[in-house]
C-alpha positions in Angstrom: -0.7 -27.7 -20.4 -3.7 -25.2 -19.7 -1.8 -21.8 -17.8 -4.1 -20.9 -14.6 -6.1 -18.1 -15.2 -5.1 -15.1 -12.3 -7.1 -12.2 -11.5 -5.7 -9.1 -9.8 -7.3 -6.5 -8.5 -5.6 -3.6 -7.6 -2.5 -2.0 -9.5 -0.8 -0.8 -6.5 2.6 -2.0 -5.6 1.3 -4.6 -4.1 -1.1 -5.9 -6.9 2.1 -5.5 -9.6 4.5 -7.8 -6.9 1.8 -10.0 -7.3 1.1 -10.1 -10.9 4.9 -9.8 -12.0 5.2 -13.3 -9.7 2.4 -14.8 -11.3 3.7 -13.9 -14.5 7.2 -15.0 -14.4 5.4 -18.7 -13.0 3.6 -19.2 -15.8 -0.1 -17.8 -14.8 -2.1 -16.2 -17.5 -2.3 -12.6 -15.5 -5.3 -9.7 -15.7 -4.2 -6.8 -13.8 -7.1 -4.5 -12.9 -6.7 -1.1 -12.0 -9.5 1.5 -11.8 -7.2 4.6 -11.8 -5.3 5.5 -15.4 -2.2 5.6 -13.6 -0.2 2.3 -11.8 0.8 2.4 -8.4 -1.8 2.8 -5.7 -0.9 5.1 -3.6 2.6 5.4 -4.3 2.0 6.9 -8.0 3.1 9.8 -10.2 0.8 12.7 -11.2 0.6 15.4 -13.1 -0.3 18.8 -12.2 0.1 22.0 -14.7 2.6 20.6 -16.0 5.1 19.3 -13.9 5.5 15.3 -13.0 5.2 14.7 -9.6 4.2 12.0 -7.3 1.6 11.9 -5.2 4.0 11.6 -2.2 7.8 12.0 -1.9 9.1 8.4 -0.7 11.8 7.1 0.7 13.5 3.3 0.8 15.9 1.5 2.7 18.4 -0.7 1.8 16.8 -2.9 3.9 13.7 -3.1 1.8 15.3 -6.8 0.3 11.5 -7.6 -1.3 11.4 -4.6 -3.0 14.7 -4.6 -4.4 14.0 -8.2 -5.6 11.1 -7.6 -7.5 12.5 -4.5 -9.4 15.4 -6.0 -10.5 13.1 -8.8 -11.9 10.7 -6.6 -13.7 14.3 -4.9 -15.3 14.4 -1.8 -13.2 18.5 -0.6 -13.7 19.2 0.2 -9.8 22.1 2.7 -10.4 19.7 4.9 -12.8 16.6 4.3 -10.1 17.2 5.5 -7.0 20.3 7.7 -5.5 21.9 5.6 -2.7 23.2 7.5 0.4 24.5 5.9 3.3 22.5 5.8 6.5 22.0 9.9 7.8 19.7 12.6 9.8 21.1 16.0 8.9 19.5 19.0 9.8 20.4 22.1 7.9 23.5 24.2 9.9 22.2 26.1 13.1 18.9 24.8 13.1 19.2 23.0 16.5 19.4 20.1 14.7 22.0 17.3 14.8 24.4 15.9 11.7 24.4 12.0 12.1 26.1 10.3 8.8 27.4 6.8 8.8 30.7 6.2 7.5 30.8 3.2 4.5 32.9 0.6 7.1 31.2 -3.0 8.2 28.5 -2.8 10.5 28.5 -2.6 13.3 31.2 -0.4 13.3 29.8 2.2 10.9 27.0 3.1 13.8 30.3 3.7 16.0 31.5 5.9 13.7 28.7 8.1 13.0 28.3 8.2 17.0 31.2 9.4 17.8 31.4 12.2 14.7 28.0 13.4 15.1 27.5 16.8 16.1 24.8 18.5 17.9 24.5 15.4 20.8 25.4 15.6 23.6 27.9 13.1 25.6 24.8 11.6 27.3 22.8 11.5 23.8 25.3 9.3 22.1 25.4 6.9 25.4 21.8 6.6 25.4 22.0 5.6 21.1 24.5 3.2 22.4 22.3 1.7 25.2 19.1 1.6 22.5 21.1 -0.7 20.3 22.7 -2.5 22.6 19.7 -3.6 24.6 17.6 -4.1 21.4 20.2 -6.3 19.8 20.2 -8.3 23.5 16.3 -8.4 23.3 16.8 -10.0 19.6 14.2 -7.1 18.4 11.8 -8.6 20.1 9.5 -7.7 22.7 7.3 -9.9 25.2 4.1 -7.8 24.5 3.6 -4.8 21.9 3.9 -0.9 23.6 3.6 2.3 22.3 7.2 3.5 20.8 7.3 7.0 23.3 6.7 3.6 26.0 9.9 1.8 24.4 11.7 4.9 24.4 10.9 5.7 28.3 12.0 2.1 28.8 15.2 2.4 27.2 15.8 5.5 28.9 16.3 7.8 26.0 17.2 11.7 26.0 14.8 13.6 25.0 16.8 15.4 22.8 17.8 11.7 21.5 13.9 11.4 20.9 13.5 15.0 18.6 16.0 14.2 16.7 16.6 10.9 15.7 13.5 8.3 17.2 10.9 10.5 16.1 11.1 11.5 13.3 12.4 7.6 11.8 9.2 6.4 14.0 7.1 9.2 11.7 9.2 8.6 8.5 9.2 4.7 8.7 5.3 3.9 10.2 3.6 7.3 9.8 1.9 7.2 12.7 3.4 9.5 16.1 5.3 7.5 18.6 2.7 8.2 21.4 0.3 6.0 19.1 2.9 3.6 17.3 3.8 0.1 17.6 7.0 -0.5 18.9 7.4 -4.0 18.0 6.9 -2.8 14.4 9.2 -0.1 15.2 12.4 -2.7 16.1 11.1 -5.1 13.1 12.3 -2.0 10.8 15.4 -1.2 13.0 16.3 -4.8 13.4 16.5 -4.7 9.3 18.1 -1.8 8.8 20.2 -0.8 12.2 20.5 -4.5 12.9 21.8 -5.4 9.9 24.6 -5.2 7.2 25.7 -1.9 6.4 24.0 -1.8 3.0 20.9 -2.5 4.3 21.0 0.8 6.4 21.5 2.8 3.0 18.8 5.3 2.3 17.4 4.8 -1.2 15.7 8.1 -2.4 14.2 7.4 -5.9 14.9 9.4 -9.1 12.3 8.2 -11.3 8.7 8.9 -10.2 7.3 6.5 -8.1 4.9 4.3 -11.3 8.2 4.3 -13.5 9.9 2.9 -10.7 8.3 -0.3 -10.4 4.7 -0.8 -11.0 4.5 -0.1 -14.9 7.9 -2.1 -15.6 5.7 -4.5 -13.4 2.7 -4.4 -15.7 5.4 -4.3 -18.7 6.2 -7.9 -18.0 2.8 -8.5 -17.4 1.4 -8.0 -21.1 5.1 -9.5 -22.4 4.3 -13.1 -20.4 0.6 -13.1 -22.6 -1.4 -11.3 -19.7 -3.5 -8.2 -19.7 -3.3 -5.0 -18.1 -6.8 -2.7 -17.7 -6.8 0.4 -16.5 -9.9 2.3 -16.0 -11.1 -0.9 -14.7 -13.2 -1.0 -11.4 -13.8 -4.5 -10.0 -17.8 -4.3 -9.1 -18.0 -7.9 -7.8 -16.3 -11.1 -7.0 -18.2 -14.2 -6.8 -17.5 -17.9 -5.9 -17.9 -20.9 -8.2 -17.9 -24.5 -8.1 -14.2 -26.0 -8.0 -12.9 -22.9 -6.4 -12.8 -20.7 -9.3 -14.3 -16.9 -9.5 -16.6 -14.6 -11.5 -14.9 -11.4 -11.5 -17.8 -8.3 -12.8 -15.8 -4.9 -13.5 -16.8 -1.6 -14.9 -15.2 1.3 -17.3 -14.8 2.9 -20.3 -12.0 0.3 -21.0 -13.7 -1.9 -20.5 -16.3 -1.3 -22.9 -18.6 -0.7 -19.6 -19.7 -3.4 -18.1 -17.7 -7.0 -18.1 -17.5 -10.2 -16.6 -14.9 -13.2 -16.5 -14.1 -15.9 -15.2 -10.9 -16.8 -13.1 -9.0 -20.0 -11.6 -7.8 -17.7 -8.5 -8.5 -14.0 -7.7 -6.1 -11.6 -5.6 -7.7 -8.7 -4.1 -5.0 -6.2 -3.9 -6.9 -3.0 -3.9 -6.8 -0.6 -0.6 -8.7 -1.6 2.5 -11.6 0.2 2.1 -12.3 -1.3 -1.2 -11.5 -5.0 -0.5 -13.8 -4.6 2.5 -16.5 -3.2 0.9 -15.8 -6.1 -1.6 -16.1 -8.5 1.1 -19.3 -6.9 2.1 -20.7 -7.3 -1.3 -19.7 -10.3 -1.6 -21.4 -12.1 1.9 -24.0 -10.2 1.0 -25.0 -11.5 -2.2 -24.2 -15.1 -0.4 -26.3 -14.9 2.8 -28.8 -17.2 3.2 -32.6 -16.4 1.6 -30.6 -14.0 -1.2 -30.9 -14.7 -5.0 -26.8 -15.6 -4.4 -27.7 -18.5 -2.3 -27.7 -20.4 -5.4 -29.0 -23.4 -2.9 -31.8 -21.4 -1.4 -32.6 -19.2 -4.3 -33.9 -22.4 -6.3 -37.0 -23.8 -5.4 -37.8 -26.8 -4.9 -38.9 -30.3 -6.8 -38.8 -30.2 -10.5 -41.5 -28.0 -11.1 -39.1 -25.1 -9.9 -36.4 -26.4 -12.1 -38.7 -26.7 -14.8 -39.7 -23.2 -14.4 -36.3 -22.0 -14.7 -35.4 -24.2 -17.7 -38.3 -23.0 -19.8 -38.0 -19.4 -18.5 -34.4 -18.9 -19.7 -34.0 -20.1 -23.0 -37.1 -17.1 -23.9 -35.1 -14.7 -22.0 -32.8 -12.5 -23.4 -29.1 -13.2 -22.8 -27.4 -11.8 -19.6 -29.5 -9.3 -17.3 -32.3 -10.6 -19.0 -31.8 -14.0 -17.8 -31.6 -13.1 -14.7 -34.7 -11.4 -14.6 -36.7 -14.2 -16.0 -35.4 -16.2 -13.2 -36.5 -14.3 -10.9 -39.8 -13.8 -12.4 -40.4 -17.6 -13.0 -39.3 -18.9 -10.0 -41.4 -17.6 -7.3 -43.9 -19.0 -9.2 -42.6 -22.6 -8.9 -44.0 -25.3 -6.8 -42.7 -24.9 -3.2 -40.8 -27.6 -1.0 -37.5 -28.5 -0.1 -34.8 -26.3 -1.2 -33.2 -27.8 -4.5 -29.3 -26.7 -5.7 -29.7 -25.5 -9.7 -25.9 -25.5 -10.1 -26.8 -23.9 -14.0 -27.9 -20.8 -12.1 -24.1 -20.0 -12.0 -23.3 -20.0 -15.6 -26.6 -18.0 -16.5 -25.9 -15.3 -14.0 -22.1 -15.0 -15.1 -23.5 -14.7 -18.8 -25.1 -11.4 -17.9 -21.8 -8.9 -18.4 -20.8 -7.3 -15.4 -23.5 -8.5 -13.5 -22.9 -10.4 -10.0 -23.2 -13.8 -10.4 -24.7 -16.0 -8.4 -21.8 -18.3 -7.4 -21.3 -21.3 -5.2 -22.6 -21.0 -2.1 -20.0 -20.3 1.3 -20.3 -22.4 4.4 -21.2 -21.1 7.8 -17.9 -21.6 8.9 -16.3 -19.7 6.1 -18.9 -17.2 6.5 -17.4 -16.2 9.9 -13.9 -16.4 9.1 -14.4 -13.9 5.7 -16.9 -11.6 8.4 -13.9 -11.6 10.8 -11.2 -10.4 7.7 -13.9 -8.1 6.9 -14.3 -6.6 10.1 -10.3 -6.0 10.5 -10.2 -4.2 7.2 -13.1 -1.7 8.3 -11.3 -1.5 11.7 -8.0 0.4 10.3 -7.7 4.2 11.0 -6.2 6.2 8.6 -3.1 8.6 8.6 -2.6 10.8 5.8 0.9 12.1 4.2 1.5 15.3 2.9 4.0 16.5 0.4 4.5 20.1 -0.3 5.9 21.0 -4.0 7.8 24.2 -4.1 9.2 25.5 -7.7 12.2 28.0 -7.9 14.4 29.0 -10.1 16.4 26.3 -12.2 19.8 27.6 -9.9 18.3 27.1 -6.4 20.0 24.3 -4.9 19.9 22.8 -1.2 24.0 21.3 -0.2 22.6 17.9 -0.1 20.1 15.9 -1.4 17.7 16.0 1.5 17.4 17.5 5.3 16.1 16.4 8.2 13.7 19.2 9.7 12.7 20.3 13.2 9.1 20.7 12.9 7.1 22.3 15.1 3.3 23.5 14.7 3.2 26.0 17.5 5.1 28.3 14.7 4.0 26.9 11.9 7.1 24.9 10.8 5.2 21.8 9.7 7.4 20.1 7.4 9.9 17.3 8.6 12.3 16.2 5.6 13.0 18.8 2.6 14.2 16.8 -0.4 16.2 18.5 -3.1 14.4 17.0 -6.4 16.8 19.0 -8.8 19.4 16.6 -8.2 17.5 13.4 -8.3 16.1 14.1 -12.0 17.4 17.0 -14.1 13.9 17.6 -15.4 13.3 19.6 -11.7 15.8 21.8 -11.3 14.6 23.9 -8.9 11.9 22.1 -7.1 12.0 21.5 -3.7 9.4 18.7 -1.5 8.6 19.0 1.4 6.9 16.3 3.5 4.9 15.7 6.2 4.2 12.6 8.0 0.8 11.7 10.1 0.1 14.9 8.6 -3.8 15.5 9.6 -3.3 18.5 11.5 -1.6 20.2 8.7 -3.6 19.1 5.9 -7.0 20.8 7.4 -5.0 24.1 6.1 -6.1 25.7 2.6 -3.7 24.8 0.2 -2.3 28.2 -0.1 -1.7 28.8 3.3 0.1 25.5 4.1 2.3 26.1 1.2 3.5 29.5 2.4 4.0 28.2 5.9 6.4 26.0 4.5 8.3 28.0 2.4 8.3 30.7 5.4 9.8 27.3 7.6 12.7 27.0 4.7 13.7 30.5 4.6 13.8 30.5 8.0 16.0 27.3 9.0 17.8 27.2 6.1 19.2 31.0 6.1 17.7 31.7 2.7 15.0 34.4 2.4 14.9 34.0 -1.1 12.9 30.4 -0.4 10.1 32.0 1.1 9.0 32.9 -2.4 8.7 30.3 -4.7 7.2 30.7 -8.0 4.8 28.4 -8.1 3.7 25.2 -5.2 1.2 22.8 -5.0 0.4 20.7 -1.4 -1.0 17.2 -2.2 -2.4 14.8 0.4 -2.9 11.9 0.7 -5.5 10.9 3.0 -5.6 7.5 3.3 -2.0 7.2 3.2 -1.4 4.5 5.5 -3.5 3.0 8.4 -2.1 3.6 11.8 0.4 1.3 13.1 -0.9 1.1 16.7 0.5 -1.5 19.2 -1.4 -4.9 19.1 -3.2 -4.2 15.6 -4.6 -7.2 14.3 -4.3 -7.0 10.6 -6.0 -10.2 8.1 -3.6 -12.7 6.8 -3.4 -13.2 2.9 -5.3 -16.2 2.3 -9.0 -15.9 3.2 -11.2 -18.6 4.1 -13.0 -18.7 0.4 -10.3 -21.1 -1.7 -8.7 -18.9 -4.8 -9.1 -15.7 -3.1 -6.6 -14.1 -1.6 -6.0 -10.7 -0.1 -2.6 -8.2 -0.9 -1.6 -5.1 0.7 0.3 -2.8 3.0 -1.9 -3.9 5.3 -2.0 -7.2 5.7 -0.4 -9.2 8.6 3.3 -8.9 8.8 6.7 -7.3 10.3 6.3 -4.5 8.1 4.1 -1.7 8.7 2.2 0.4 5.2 5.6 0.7 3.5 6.2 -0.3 0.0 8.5 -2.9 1.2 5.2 -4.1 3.1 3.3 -3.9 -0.1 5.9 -5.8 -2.5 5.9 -8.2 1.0 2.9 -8.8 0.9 1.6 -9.0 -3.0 4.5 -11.6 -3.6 3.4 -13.8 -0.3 -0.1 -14.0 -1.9 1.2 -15.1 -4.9 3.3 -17.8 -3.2 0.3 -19.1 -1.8 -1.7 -19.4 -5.0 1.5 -20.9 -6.3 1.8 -23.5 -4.0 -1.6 -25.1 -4.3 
């Protein structure tokens, strides 16, 4: 039996869901990634020296997707991630609050961290209890989408209620500021996690970096299922062909330069500016009148099929061929447009070259134009983490703090994660991160960085923080796109058969999480699975 041939582009998290499910069903699997390094934008790097990732993540026990699919690709849990039950604890006379859930059944280990937490009042802790209470009523659902600072009002919460527990889990969990944030979205992630079994309220705060911890297990399995993994690979083109299959042109040095294949199914899993421009490309090349429009392109009668015949077979392989097409055409007796369906298997000859394809329907046209549309429609929030390297001996008293930010004195930074004792390799390192982080990000790099550690020294009682040794402030721009109320995002299947889209950002409960990746990579590959 002949395995299906699967394409994916993209080597995010939600491009290695996707492959590791195509893999483990049988599908012969290339996994394209242009960057040398798996995992999107949820990756490691390395700067002088150190290993870091791009951005310091958190998971819930909630996230049951995730979890599946890195137990599958042979990810050991226990050595993974460091599981802490459900807390927001700010460091000791910060003004903050210390929230911890005790390990008993739910719902009763919400009671008991209600009625031990400190720095609420007697009315804060009624209004936690009225949230949860109403939202379990409501079944986590509500009649039309609002802005979370709307739900909030709604549900009459303290304000104090609001600084210290909604926002920053709204910031943490959609990166996007309540004012501007979906609440529906909101009480999908609450309903999962609040809402749910104990476990699934345990925080999950990963100890390897972020491509060890799935993605190139993911790939591993990949290459050990007969598949291929490329990195340094940028897809240039995608192109229909007859019976539903696809001409997939790439780029790179790995590549050899350029290259061209053809696949039973494609899944486009790279971010949303690059499937879009993809898209783009790809109606472009197909419009009507263009050398794509295999039916228009060929002229008619024989005489423009006898043009082409002779033309080719002179012509050089590849490129060439398509330029003596073009040349010999035009000159071709005119008429009544006539399909050439060997115009597709010339133009895929040519490496890395867009072929010309089979040609898409006025119908799908308008579907793919409408996808396309909500791709280019997402805004952007970015996500900072600040690095901050002291001596192998500094140590925070547990493994992460919630922190009070507040920009009007420069305190930017809203968790503080103590990496020492997550791996043993960074003793000493502190992260620092900063959610719907625009504002701060348009700061040098210096100056952001010794903001920060000025803001630890400050709440945590320890002058000795405010001069690390070394730091470094990545960003990443494009971190997420902004989870506003109402956003239409495109489903996974498109309107072209064999092409499907994964990512963060397609539709779904779950807003640009890596649970909504891995959500959203394995759905596509359900789909192809099922046809």
């Amino acid at each position: 039996m002949t395995r299906r041939k699967i394409a994916v582009a993209g080597a995010g998290w939600a491009g290695c869901a996707a492959a590791l499910e195509l893999a483990h069903a049988g599908c012969a699997v290339t996994l394209l990634e242009s960057a040398r390094t798996l995992g999107g934008r949820a990756r490691r790097v390395e700067v002088d020296g150190h290993q870091l990732d791009n951005g310091q993540h958190i998971m819930l026990g909630a996230y049951a997707a995730s979890l599946r699919v890195m137990k599958l690709a042979g990810i050991d849990m226990k050595q993974a991630v460091l599981t802490l039950p459900l807390q927001m604890r700010y460091p000791p006379g910060s003004g903050g609050m210390d929230f911890l859930a005790p390990r008993l059944p739910a719902p009763l280990h919400l009671l008991g961290a209600l009625l031990r937490a400190t720095g609420l009042a007697r009315e804060d802790k009624l209004s936690l209890a009225r949230f949860s209470t109403t939202a379990r009523w409501m079944d986590w659902q509500l009649n039309a989408d609002c802005s979370v600072n709307e739900l909030l009002l709604r549900f009459d919460q303290t304000p104090r209620l609001i600084q210290l527990m909604w926002r920053p889990l709204c910031l943490a969990a959609l990166n996007t500021p309540p004012e501007r944030a979906s609440a529906q979205v909101f009480l999908n992630v609450l309903r999962d996690s609040l809402g749910a079994r104990r476990q699934a309220s345990d925080m999950l705060i990963p100890r390897a970096d972020l491509s060890a911890l799935f993605p190139e297990a993911a790939a591993a399995c990949v290459t050990q299922r007969g598949g291929s993994v490329q990195l340094g690979a940028k897809v240039a083109a995608l192109t229909p062909l007859p019976g539903g299959r696809w001409h997939v042109a790439a780029t790179g040095s790995a590549l050899g330069g350029a290259w061209g294949e053809d696949y039973d199914a494609v899944v486009l899993a790279t971010g949303a500016p690059g499937s879009a421009a993809l898209l783009r490309d790809l109606l472009a090349r197909s419009a009507p009148g263009t050398v794509a429009d295999t039916r228009a392109a060929a002229t008619s009668g024989a005489a423009a099929l006898t043009a082409y015949l002779t033309a080719v077979p002179a012509a050089a392989s590849g490129a060439a061929a398509l330029t003596a097409y073009l040349t010999a055409v035009p000159a071709a007796a005119s008429g009544a447009a006539t399909p050439v369906p060997a115009l597709a298997g010339a133009l895929a000859s040519a490496p890395g070259q867009p072929a010309a394809g089979s040609p898409i329907g006025a119908a799908q046209r308008e579907a793919l134009l409408v996808q396309t549309g909500q791709l280019e429609a997402f805004e952007h929030e970015a996500i900072t983490t600040c690095y901050l390297q002291y001596a192998p001996g500094v140590r925070l008293d547990l493994p992460f703090y919630a922190l009070l930010d507040d920009p009007l004195v420069q305190h930017w930074g809203q968790f503080v994660f103590d990496r020492g004792q997550l791996d043993n390799n960074q003793q000493g390192m502190l992260a620092v991160v900063i959610s719907a982080s625009a504002s701060a990000a348009q700061f040098g790099q210096a100056a952001l960085a010794s903001a920060i550690a000025a803001q630890l020294a400050a709440v945590l009682r320890r002058p000795e923080l405010a001069e690390p040794s070394w730091s470094r402030v990545i960003t990443e721009k494009r971190a997420t796109y902004a989870c506003s109320p109402g956003l239409a995002r495109p489903d996974n299947a498109t309107a072209l058969p064999g092409l499907l889209l994964a990512g963060d950002y397609t539709a779904g409960d779950y807003p640009a999480t890596l649970e909504g990746a891995v959500r959203s990579g394995v759905a596509a590959a359900k789909k192809l699975l099922s046809k």
